[in-house]
C-alpha positions as CSV (number, residue, x, y, z in Angstrom):
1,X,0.0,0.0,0.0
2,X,1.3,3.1,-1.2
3,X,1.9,6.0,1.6
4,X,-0.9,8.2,0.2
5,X,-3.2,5.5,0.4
6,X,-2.2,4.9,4.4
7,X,-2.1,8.1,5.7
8,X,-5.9,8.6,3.9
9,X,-6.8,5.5,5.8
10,X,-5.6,6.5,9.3
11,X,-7.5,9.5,8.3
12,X,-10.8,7.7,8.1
13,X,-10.1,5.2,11.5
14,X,-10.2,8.3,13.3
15,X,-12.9,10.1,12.1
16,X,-14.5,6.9,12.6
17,X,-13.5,6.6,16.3
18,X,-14.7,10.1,17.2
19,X,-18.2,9.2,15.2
20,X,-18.6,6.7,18.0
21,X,-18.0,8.2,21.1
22,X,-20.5,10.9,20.5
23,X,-22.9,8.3,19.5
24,X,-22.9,6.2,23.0
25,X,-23.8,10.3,24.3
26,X,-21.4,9.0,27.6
27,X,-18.4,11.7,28.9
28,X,-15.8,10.7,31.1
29,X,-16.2,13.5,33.2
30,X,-20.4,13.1,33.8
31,X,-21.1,13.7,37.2
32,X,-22.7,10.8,39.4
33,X,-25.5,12.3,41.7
34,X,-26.5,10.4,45.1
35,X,-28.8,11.3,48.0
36,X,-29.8,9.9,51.0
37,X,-32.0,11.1,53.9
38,X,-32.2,11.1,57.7
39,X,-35.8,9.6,57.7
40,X,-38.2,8.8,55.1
41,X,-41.5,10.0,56.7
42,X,-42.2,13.1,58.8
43,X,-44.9,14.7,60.4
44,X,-46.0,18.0,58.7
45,X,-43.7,20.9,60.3
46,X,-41.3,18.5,61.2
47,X,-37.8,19.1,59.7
48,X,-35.8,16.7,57.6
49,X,-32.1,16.7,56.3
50,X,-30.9,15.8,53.3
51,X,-27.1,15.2,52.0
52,X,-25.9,14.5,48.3
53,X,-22.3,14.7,49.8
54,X,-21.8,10.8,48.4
55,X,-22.2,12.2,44.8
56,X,-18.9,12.5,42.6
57,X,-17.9,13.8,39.5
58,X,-14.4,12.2,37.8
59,X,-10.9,13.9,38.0
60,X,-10.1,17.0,37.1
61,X,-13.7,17.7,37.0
62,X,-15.4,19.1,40.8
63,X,-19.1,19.6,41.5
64,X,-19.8,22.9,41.9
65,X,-23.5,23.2,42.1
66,X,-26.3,21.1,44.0
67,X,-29.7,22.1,43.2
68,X,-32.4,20.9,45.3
69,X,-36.0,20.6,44.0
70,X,-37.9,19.5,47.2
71,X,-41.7,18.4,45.4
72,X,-43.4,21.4,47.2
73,X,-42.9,24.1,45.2
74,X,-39.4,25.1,46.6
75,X,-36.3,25.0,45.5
76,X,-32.4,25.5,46.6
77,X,-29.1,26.0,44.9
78,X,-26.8,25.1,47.6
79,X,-22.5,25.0,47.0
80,X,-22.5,22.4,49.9
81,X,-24.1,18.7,49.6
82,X,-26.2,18.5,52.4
83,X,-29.4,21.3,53.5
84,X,-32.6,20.9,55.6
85,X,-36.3,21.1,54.4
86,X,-39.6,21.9,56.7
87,X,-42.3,20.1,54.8
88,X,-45.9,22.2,55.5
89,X,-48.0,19.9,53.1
90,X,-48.8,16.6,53.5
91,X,-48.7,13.5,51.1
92,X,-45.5,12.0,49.3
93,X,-43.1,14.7,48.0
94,X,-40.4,13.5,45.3
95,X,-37.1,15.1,46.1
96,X,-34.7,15.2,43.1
97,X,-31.3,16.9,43.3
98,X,-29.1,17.8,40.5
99,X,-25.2,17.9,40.7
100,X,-23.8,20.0,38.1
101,X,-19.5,19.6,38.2
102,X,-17.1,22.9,36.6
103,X,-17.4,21.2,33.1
104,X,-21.3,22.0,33.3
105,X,-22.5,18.6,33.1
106,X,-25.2,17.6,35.6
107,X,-26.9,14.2,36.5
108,X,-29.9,14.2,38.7
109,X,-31.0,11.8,41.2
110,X,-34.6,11.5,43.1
111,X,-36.4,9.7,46.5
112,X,-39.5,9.7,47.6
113,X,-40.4,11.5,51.2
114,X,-44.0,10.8,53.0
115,X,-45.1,13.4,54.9
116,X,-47.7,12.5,57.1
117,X,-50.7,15.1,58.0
118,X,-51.7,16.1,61.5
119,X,-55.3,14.1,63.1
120,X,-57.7,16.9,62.7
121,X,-59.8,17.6,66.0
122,X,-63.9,17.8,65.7
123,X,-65.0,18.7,69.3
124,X,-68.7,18.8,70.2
125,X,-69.4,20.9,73.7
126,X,-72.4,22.5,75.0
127,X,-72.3,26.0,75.0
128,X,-72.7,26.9,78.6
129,X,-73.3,25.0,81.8
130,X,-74.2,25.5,85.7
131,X,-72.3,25.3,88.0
132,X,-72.1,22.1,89.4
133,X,-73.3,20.3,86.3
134,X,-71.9,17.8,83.9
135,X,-70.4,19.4,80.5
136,X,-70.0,16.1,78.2
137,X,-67.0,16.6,75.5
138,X,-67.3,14.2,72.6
139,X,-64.6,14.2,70.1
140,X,-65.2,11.0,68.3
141,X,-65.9,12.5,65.3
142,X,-61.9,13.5,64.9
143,X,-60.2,11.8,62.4
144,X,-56.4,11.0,61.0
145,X,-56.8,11.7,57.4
146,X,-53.8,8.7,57.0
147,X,-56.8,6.7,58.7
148,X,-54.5,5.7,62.3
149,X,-55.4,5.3,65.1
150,X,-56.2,8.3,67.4
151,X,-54.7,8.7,71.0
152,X,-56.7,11.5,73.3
153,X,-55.3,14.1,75.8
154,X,-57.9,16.2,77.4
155,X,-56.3,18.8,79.8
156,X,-59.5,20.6,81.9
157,X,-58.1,23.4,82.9
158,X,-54.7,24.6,81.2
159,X,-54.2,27.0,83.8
160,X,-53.6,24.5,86.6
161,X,-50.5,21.7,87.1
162,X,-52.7,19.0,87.8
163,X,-50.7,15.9,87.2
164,X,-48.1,18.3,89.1
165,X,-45.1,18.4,87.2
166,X,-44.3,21.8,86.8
167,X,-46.0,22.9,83.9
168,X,-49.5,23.4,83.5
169,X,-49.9,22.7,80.0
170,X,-50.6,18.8,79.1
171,X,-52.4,17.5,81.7
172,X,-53.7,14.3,81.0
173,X,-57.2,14.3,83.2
174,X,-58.9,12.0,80.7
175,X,-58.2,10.1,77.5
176,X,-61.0,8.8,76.7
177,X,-62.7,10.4,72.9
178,X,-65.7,11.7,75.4
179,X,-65.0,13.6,78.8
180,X,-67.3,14.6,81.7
181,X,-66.5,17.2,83.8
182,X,-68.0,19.5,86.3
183,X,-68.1,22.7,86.8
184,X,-67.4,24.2,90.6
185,X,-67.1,27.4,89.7
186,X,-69.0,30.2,87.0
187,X,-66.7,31.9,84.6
188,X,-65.5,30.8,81.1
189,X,-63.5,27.3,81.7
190,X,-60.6,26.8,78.8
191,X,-58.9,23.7,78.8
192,X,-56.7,21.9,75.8
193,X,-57.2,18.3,73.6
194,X,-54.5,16.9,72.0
195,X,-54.8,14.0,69.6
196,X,-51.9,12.0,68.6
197,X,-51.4,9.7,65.3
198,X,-49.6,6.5,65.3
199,X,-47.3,8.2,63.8
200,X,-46.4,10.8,65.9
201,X,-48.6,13.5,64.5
202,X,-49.9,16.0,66.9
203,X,-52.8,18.3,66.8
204,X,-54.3,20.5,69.9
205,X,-57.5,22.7,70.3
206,X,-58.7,24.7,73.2
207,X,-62.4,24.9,73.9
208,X,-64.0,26.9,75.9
209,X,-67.1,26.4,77.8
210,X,-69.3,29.5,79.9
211,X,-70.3,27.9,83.3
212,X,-73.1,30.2,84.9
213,X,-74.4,30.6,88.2
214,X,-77.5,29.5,89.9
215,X,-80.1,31.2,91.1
216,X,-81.0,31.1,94.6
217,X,-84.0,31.9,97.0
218,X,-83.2,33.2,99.9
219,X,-84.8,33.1,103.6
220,X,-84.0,32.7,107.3
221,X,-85.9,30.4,109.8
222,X,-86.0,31.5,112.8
223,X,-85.7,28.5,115.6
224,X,-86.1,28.4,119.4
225,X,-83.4,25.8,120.5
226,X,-83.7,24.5,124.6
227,X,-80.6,22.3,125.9
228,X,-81.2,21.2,129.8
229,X,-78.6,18.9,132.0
230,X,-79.4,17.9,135.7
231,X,-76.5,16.1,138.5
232,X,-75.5,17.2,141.7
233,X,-72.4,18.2,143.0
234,X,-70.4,17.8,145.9
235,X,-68.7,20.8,147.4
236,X,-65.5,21.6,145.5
237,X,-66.2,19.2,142.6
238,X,-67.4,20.8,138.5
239,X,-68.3,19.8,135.8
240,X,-68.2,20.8,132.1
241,X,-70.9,20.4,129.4
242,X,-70.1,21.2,125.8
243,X,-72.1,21.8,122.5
244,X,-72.3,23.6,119.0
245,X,-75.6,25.6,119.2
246,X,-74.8,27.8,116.1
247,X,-73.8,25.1,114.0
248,X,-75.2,25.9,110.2
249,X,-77.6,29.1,111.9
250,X,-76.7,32.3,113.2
251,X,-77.3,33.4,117.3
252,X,-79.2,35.9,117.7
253,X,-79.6,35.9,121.9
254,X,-79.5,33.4,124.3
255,X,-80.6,32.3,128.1
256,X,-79.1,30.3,130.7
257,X,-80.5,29.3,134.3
258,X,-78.7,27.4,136.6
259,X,-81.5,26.6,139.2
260,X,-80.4,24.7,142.5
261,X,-82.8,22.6,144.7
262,X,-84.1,24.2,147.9
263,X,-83.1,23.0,151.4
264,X,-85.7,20.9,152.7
265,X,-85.5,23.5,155.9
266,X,-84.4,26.7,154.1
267,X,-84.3,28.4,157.3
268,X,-82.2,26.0,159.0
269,X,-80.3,24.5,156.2
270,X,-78.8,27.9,154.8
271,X,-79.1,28.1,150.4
272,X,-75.5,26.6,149.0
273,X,-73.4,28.5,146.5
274,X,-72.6,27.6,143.2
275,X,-70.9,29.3,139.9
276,X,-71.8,29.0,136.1
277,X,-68.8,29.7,133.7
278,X,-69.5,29.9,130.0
279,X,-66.4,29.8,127.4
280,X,-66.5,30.1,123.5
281,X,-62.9,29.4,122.3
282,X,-63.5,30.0,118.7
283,X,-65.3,33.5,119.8
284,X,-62.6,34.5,122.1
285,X,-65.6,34.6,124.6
286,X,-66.5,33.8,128.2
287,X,-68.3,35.4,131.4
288,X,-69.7,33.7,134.4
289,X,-72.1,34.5,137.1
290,X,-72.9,32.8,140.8
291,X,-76.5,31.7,142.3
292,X,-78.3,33.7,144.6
293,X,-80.7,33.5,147.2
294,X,-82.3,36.8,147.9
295,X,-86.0,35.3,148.5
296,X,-86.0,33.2,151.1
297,X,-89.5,31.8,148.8
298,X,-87.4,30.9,146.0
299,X,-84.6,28.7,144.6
300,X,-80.7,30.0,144.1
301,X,-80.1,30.8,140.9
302,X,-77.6,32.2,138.3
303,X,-78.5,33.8,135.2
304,X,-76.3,34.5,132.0
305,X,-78.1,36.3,129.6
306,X,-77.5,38.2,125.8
307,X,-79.5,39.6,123.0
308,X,-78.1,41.1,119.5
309,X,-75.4,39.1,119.0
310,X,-75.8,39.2,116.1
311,X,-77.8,41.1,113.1
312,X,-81.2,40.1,111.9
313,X,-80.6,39.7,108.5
314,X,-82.8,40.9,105.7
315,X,-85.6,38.3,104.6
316,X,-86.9,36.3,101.3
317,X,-84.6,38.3,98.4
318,X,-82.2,36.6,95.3
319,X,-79.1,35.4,95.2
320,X,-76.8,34.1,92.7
321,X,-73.8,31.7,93.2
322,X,-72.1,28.5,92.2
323,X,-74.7,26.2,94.6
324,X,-76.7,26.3,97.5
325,X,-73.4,24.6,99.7
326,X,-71.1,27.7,98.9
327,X,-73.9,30.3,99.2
328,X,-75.0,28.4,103.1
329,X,-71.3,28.7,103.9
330,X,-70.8,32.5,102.8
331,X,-74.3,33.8,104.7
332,X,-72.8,32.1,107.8
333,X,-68.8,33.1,107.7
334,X,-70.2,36.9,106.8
335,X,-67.7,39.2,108.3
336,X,-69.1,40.8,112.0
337,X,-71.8,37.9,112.0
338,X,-69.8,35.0,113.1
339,X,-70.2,35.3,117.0
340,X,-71.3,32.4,118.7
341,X,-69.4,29.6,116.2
342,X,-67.8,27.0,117.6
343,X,-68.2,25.1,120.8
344,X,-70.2,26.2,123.8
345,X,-67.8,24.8,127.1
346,X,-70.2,25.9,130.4
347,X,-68.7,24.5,133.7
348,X,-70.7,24.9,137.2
349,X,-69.0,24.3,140.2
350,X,-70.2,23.7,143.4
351,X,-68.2,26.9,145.3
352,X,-69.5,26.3,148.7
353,X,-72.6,23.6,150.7
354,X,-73.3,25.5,153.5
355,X,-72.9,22.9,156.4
356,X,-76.6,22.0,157.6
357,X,-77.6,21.1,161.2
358,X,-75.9,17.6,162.0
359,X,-78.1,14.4,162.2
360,X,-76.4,12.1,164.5
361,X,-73.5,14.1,164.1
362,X,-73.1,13.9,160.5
363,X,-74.0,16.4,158.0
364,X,-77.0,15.0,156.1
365,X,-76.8,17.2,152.8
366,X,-73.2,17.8,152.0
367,X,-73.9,18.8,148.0
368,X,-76.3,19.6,146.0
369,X,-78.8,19.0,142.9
370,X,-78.6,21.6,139.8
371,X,-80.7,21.7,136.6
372,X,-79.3,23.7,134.1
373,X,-81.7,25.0,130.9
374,X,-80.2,27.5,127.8
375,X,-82.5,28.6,125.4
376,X,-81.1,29.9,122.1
377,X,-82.8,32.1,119.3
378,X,-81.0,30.9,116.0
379,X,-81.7,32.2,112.5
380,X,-81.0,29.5,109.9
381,X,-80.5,29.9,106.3
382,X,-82.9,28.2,104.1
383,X,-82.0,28.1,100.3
384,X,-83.7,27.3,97.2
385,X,-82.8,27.4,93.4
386,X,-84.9,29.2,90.9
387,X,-85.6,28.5,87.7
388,X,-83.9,25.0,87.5
């Protein structure tokens, strides 16, 4: 073969050769793009981080660019391979990055990220309630869109630490779908439900519910209350009675007579002493008095006796308040009107027995009997709801 003829077929080997490679549309510097994922499935909100640090692009050639299209609508251009994504919509969101290396070739790589939607909370609550009533909270009707299973969180009252770990928010007083509570109290009553998915997703609501108060008829009863106690005493010896005469009713006055039996021979056997001590601890109260025998016609006696201790309140009028309990307690525990609470202590003691004329030399009569009656005036509440 002559050299012409050679150097025209090198010629056409080469052309040939170049022909080729284009044709296969391969480079030796294309880029190789990988990603990879902290997790695969989120919650909505919930961030997630992404790194495309494994992808490679071949000597000399560098990658230069990483462009991040995240399925939402959003995209990056980041110089580093890894960058974090909030997801705010749920479903299945296909993330594809592209590598692009100095040479400006790319390659592009995608994976597929679930992002799972919160339960969303139907709560169905009466409007208002008394006090003192049962407000039912039905929230079966919530849902997870993802169809999971639902746990409940009902916290009553978000203002108070009721499980008592330091924070009052997340109290878990019931989780059942329906609560009952009550009511103590009027005013508007806020407390929190939070439902959780199976897979982690978390919704809360607050609700709110008006609890009124009652309506109340007001009068006072007034009641004539008589306590009486009979012994006898030997010179020198006491005794103490106790009672609670203003329990649930406010005194108004009170009586007491200690009355002691006669002498069989009042003129001979001379009238014995005694003393009648009454103490109210709670009050801060006490007085006493000693019998007396002026009339030779009549027993010794000792008399303890008060009036307006306290005030006559006015009659038959409305009131409003969280039940007929509180309002009782409040009408007795008024400020100024409480005299008289508490226990009643009276002790009588037998001061002095007069010695009477001997019989055979020994004194026949060397105490005595004692009756003791207190009459009490007492106004008691009496209450009664309107319009139930």
């Amino acid at each position: 073969m002559s050299p012409t003829k050679i150097g025209t077929f090198t010629i056409c080997c080469m052309i040939l050769m170049v022909s080729l490679a284009g044709c296969t549309g391969l480079s030796p510097t294309t880029p190789n793009a990988e990603i990879s994922s902290d997790v695969n499935e989120i919650n909505v909100g919930d961030v997630i981080n992404f790194d495309g640090r494994d992808s490679t692009s071949p000597s000399p050639t560098i990658i230069v660019d990483y462009n991040w299209n995240f399925g939402d609508g959003e995209t990056r251009l980041t110089k580093s391979g890894i960058i974090s994504h909030y997801f705010q919509n749920p479903g299945s969101h296909e993330v594809e990055l592209t590598v692009t290396n100095d040479y400006g070739e790319s390659d592009s790589i995608s994976m597929t990220i679930f992002v799972n939607s919160p339960p969303s909370i139907i709560i169905e609550a009466p409007g208002y309630v008394k006090t003192g009533e049962i407000a039912t909270l039905d929230a079966t009707n919530s849902f997870d869109p993802e169809g999971g299973n639902l746990e409940f969180i009902w916290d009553f009252d978000k203002s108070i630490d009721s499980d008592g770990d330091g924070d009052p928010a997340g109290d878990a007083d019931s989780i059942e779908p329906i609560a009952d509570i009550e009511f103590l109290e009027a005013g508007n009553q806020t407390g929190v439900l939070t439902i959780v998915d199976d897979m982690g997703g978390i919704s809360s609501q607050e609700w709110t519910i008006m609890v009124i108060s009652r309506t109340y008829y007001v009068y006072w009863e007034e009641e004539k209350i008589i306590y009486s106690w009979s012994d006898y005493l030997e010179q020198g010896e006491s005794i103490s009675l106790t009672h609670e005469p203003g329990l649930n009713s406010r005194i108004i006055e009170f009586n007491a007579s200690l009355i002691l039996d006669r002498e069989l021979i009042p003129l001979l056997w001379p009238e014995d002493n005694f003393s009648l001590h009454v103490n109210l601890p709670m009050t801060g109260w006490e007085t006493s008095a000693s019998t007396t025998h002026d009339n030779i016609t009549e027993n010794a006696s000792a008399y303890i006796s008060y009036d307006e201790l306290n005030d006559i309140p006015e009659n038959d009028y409305n009131i409003q308040g969280d039940s007929a309990e509180n309002i009782i307690f409040s009408l007795l525990n008024e400020p100024g009107q409480r005299w008289g609470m508490g226990e009643w202590i009276w002790t009588i003691t037998a001061d002095q027995c007069d010695p009477d004329l001997p019989v055979d030399g020994i004194d026949p009569d060397t105490g005595n009997d004692w009756s003791l009656e207190i009459e009490f005036i007492i106004l008691t509440p009496r209450v009664a709801e309107i319009g139930i």
